[in-house]
N, C-alpha and C positions, 0 to 999 in steps of 0.2 A: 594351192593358195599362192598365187605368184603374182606378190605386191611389187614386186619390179618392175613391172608392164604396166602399162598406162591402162583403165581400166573405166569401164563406166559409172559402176558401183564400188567403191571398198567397205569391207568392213569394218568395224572398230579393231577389231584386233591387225588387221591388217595397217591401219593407219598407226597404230602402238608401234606395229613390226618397223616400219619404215622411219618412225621417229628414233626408232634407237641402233639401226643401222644407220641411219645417218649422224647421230650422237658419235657412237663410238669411231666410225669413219674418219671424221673430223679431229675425233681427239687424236688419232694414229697420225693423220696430216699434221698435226699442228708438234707434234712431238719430233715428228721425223723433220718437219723443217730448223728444228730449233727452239731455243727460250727466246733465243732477241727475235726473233717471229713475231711472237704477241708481247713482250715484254718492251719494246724497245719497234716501236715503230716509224720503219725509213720507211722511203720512199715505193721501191719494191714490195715490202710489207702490209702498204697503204692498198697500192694497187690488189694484191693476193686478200685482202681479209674482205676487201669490199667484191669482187666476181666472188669469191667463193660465196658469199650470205647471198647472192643474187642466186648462183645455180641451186642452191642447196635449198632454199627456200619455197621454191616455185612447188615442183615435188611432195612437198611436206605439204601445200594447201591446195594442190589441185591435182584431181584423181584422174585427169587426162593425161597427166604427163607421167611419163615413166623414170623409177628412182635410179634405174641403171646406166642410162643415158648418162645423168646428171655424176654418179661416180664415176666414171670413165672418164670425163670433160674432166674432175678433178683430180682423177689421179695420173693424168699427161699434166696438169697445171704445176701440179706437187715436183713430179720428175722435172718442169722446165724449170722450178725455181730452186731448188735442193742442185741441179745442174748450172747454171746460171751463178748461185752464190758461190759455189767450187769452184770456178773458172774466172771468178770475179777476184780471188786469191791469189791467182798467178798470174792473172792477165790483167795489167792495172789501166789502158782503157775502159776495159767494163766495169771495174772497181768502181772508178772519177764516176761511172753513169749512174751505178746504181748507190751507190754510196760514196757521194761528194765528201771533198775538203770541206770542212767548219770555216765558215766564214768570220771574220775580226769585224765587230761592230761598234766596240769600246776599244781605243787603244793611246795610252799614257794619258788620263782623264777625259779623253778628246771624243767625240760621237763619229764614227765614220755615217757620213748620212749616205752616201752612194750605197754604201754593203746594205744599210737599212733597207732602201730599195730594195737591193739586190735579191735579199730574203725576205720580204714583204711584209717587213716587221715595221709598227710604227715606235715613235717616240713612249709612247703609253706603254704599249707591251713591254718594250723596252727596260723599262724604269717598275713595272710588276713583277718583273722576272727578279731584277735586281734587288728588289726587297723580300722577296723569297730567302735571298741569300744576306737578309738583314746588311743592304747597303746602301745607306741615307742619298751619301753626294757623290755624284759621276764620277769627281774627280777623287778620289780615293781607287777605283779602280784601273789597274796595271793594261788588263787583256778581260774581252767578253767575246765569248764563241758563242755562231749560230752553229749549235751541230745537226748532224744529218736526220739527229731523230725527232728533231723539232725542239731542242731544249736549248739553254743558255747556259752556258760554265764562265763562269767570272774568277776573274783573278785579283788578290788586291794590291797596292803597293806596297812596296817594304815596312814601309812605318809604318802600314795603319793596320800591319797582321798581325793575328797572334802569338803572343810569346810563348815559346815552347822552354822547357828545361837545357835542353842544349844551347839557347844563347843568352841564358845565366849559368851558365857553366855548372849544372846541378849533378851529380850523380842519379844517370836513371833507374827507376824501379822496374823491376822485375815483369812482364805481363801477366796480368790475371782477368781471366777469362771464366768468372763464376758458372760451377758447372750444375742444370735443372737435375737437382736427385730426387724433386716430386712435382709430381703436375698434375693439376685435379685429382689430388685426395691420391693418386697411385704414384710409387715406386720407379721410376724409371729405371730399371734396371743395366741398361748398357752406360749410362752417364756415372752410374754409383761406381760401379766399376773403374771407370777411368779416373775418380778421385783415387782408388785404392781401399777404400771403403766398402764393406758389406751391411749387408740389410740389418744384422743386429747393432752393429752400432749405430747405423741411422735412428733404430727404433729406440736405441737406448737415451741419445741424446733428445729424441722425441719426449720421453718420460720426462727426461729431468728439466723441460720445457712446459711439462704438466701441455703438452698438444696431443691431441688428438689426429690420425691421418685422414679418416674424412673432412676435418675442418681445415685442411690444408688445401690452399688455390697454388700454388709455385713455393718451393722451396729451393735455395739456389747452396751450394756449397763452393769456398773459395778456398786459394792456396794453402790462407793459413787454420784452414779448417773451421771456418763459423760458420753456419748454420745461419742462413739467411729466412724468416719466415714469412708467408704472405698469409692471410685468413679470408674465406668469404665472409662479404659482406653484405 
């Protein structure tokens, strides 16, 4: 059975085999390149996700074409860009190529309309992005970056940002990072742990909560020890 080779006829099993070599193939590529790979798409990641769905596709629907061809294209593709991003680390011409400087398209209320060009952004976009980041009028904002992965980061002016506890001169509090000690009705047991906490006292405080652990959706425990509880509904 050699679903590799291009073939007149396949089987169904054979056409299974080849959809899940191809499957798991993809997920190796996609892991070996990276998260900001598919999480965070530049420029080079544009190019890599679009050939890849092209080679990898043909194979998966036509029984003429052989599946090993098509891994082979992809795994010199993987090596030239997993090599490429490496070299793009030390060498900061290929850096600027393949991951540009963030272009300034808002700066001290003012619209840079040139950079707009420049990143092909109109006024609309523009001004959509910026209410994303709940920001009514232009001029409240400091600094707006076009960055590399196609998104907008805004910055705002002094005055019109929020006040944090440091400049009311507050004494700050402690961080708490409420810890999941149940998730769907079960036990997490490496998070119970990192409270300090074991299973019987969770179950005990359970009781005196008159709850039940099946009817528990998320249960969160904080610093100072409460028992946060969620129920389905």
């Amino acid at each position: 059975m050699d679903f590799y080779q291009e073939q007149e006829n396949l089987l169904a099993i054979e056409w299974i085999l080849r959809a899940i070599v191809a499957f798991f193939f993809m997920l190796f590529a996609v892991k070996l390149m990276g998260q900001r790979s598919f999480s965070q798409l530049r420029l080079l990641d544009f190019i890599m996700a679009l050939i890849f769905g092209n080679i990898i596709a043909h194979p998966l629907s036509d029984q003429h074409l052989g599946l090993k061809g098509s891994l082979i294209t992809m795994s010199v593709l993987v090596i030239l860009y997993v090599t490429t991003t490496m070299t793009g680390l030390h060498w900061h011409p290929l850096r600027k190529l393949i991951d540009p400087a963030p272009i300034p398209l808002v700066k001290n209320g003012q619209i840079l309309y040139k950079n707009l060009k420049k990143a092909r952004i109109s006024i609309d976009v523009l001004f959509s992005e910026l209410r994303k980041h709940r920001v009514i009028d232009i001029q409240e904002v400091a600094l707006a970056l076009f960055e590399s992965n196609g998104t907008i980061t805004s910055f705002l002016q002094p005055q019109y940002q929020t006040v944090i506890q440091k400049d009311l001169n507050l004494p700050p509090k402690p961080f708490d990072y409420p810890q999941v000690v149940i998730k769907e009705g079960k036990i997490n047991q490496q998070e119970l742990s990192e409270t300090g906490k074991n299973e019987a006292w969770l179950l005990e405080q359970l009781q005196k909560q008159n709850t039940k652990l099946p009817d528990i959706l998320l249960a969160t425990l904080d610093h100072h020890e409460h028992l946060h509880v969620m129920y389905y509904k």
